[in-house]
N, C-alpha and C positions, 0 to 999 in steps of 0.2 A: 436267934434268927439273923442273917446275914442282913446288913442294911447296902442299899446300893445310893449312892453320894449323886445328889443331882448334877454335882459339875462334873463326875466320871464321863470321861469321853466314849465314843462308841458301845455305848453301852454295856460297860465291862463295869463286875460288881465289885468289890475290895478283896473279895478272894481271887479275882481274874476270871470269872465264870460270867459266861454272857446272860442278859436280863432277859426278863421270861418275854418283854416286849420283841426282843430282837428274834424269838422263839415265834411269834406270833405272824400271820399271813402276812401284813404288810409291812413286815421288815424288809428295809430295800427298796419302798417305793416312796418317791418325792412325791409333792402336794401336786407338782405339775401332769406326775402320771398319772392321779386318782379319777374317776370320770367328772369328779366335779372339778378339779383344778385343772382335766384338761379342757372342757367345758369352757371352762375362762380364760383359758390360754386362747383359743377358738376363737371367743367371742371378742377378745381385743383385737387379733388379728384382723376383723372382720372390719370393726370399726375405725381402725387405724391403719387402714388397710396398703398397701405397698404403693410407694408414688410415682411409681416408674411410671405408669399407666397415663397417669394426670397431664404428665407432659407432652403427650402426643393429642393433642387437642386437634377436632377432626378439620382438616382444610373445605371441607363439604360436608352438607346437612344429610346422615342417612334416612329417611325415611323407609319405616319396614314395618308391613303387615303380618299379625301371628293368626292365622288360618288353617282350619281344617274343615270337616262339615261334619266328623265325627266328635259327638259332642264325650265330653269329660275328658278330653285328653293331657288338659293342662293348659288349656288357651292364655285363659285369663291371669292365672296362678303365675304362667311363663314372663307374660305381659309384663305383671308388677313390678315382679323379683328380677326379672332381666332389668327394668326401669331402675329401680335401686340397687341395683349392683352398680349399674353404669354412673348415676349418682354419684357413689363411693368413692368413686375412680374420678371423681370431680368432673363428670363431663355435664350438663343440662340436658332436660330428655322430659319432652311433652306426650304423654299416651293419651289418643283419642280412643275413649269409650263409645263403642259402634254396638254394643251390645244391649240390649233392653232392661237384660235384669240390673244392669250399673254392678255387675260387681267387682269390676275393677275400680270402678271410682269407690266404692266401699273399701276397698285393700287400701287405695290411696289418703284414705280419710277424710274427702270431699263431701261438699255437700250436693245431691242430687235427689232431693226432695220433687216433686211435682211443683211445675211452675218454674225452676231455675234453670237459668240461661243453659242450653245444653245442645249436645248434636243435633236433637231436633231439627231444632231450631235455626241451627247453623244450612244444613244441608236444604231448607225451605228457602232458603236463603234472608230469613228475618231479621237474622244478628252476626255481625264479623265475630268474628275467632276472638281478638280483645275481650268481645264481650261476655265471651263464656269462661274464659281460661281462667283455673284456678290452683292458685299453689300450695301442693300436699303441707301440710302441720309436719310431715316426718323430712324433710328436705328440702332445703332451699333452694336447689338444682332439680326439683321434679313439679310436674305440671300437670293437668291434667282437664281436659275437657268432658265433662260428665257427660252420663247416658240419663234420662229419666225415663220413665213406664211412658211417656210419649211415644217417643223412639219405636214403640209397638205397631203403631200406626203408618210408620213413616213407609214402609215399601207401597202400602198401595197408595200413599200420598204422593213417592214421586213419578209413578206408571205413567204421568200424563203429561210431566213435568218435561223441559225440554234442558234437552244436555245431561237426562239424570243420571248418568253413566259416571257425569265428572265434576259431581256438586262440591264434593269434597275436596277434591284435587283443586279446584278452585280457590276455594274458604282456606287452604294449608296457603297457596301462596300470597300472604298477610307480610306487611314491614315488621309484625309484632315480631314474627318466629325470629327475624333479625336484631328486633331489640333486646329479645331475653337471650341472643345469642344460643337456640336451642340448636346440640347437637344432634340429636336422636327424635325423629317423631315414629311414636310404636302404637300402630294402630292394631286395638283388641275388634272379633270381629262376631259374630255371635255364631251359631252351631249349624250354618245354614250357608248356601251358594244363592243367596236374593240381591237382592240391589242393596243393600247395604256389605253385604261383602264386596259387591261389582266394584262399588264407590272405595275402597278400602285398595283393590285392586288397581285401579284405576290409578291413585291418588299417591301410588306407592311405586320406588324400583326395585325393592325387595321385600320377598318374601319369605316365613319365618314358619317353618310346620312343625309342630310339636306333636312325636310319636310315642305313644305308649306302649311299654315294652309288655304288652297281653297278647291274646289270642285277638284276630281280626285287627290287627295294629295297623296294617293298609288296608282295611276296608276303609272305602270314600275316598283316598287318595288318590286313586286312577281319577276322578273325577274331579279332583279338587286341580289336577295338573290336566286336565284335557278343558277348564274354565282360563285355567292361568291360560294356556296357549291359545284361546280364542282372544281373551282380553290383549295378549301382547300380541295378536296378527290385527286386531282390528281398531284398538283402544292406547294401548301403550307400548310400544315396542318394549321398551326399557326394562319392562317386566322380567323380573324371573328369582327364580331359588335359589336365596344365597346360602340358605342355613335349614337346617333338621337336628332339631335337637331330641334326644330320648330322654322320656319321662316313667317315672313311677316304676323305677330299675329295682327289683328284685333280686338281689345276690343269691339268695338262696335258694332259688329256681332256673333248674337247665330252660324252660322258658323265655325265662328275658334274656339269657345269654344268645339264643337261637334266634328271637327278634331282634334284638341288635346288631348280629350278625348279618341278619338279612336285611336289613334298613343300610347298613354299612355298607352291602354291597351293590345296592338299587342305587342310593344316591353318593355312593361314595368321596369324595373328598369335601360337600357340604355339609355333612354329618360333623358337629362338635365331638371334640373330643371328651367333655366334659360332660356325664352321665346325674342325670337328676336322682334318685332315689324314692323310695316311697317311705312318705314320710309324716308322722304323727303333728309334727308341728307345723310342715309346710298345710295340711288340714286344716288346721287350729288357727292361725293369723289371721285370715279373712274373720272369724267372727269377732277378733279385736279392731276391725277396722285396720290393721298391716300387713305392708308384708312380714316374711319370714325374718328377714334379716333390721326388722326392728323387735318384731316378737322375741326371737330366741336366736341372736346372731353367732353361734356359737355351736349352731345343729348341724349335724349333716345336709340337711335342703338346706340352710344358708351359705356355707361354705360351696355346695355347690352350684347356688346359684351362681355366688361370686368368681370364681371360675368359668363357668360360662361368659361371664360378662366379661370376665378379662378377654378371654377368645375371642368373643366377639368385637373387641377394639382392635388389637391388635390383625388379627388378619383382615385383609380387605374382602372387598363384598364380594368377589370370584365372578369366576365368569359363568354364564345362563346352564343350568342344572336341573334335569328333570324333568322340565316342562314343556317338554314332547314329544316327553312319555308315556 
């Protein structure tokens, strides 16, 4: 029986007849093409991520609310993972959790038990911003103001409340946001057009609508842009739609191609160019307390978060889009 010499090069046996490995499927492929080496090519990239970005550190704080009133579209999900992209990219970036169930402070892996310093609390006006801010375990550049099951209460708490249009917007202008040097505050906003989205709206010059590439992908959107255009004729000029990003893209459904197409064409040049995917893992982080791009930075939903988040650095906040429409 022919023996084949381990130093023989390319796989050539001593008679000159190639090895039965070179015969086999993965002859010709490197560790880096495998799904798991590319996997890890991915997920360094993620982590070590390109520092062109880094240098453009923002001359102005953006403050941007991610809003719809159609619940499951990726609010929260968008929130995080845009938060830690932008991270990445070394920038600082505070998310205020406006929403009840706190699941953005869960992604962030804060604590938001009942009873800790939280929106609540802030928007009553009981406690400064100081007193709530807490800095995520997954990066030193992210922050985050918890939501607790309080927070449930808070619409008919502020009905009475005077100025309650602009509690927030108040509470955000703190010396803190100047001491952490926060570039980004991204306010999550809950499934609803109440006064705590109003305050979100208010408190914000951009807006950030995350569309799901389904069927009824603008249902509640005519309505989520006939609040925006009331809040900016009566509340905040400033207001308006810098950004629509598509989520939970389906490649293998004429579907999502046809929604995207038609979100592309309604709000056209706010629409990112960078398409979220639907994704098992982007699912899965929230019940580890992360996001994606700590869970599995390496996945498709990581890398495209990160992508988005480049986007969104680099081009500027554009001019008013949408919202009155």
């Amino acid at each position: 029986m022919d023996r084949v010499s381990r130093e023989t090069p390319n796989g050539v046996d001593g008679a000159g007849r190639k090895s039965d490995f070179d015969k086999s499927p993965f002859a010709g492929i490197t560790v880096s093409e495998t799904p798991i080496g590319a996997a890890a090519r991915r997920a360094s990239e993620v982590l070590h991520a390109n520092t062109d970005v880094r240098m453009q550190k923002l001359t102005k704080r953006r403050v941007m609310t991610i809003a719809n009133q159609k619940g499951g579209v990726g609010k929260t999900t968008t929130t995080v993972n845009l938060a830690a992209a932008l991270a990445l990219q070394g920038l600082s970036v505070l998310v205020v959790d406006l929403d009840p169930q706190g699941n953005a402070s869960t992604a962030l892996g804060v604590d938001h038990r009942a009873e800790t310093p939280s929106t609540y609390e802030l928007l009553l006006g009981e406690i400064k911003i100081r007193d709530a801010i807490q800095r995520s375990p997954h990066s030193n550049l992210m922050y985050c103001v918890p939501a607790t099951i309080d927070l449930a209460g808070a619409e008919i708490e502020l009905v009475s409340m005077v100025a309650r249009e602009g509690r927030l917007k108040t509470a955000l202008n703190d010396s803190v946001l100047d001491e952490l040097q926060i570039d980004f505050v991204m306010i999550d906003c809950p499934p609803s057009l109440g006064l705590l989205t109003v305050n979100a709206l208010v408190a914000a010059e951009e807006v950030l609508i995350p569309i799901q590439c389904e069927y009824y992908a603008l249902e509640g959107v005519g309505q989520l842009l006939r609040n925006i255009a009331l809040v900016q004729a009566h509340l905040n000029p400033a207001l308006h739609v810098s950004t629509v990003l598509l989520t939970m893209y389906d490649g293998r459904t004429k579907l999502a191609d046809q929604v995207a197409d038609e979100v592309r064409t309604h709000f056209g040049d706010a629409v990112l160019k960078a398409v979220i995917p639907r994704s098992v893992k982007v699912s899965e982080a929230p019940g580890y307390g992360m996001t994606v791009l700590d869970y599995d930075p390496g996945s498709r939903g990581a890398m495209s978060y990160l992508d988005a988040g480049r986007e969104l650095v680099v081009r500027s906040p554009g001019d008013p889009v949408g919202s009155g429409r």
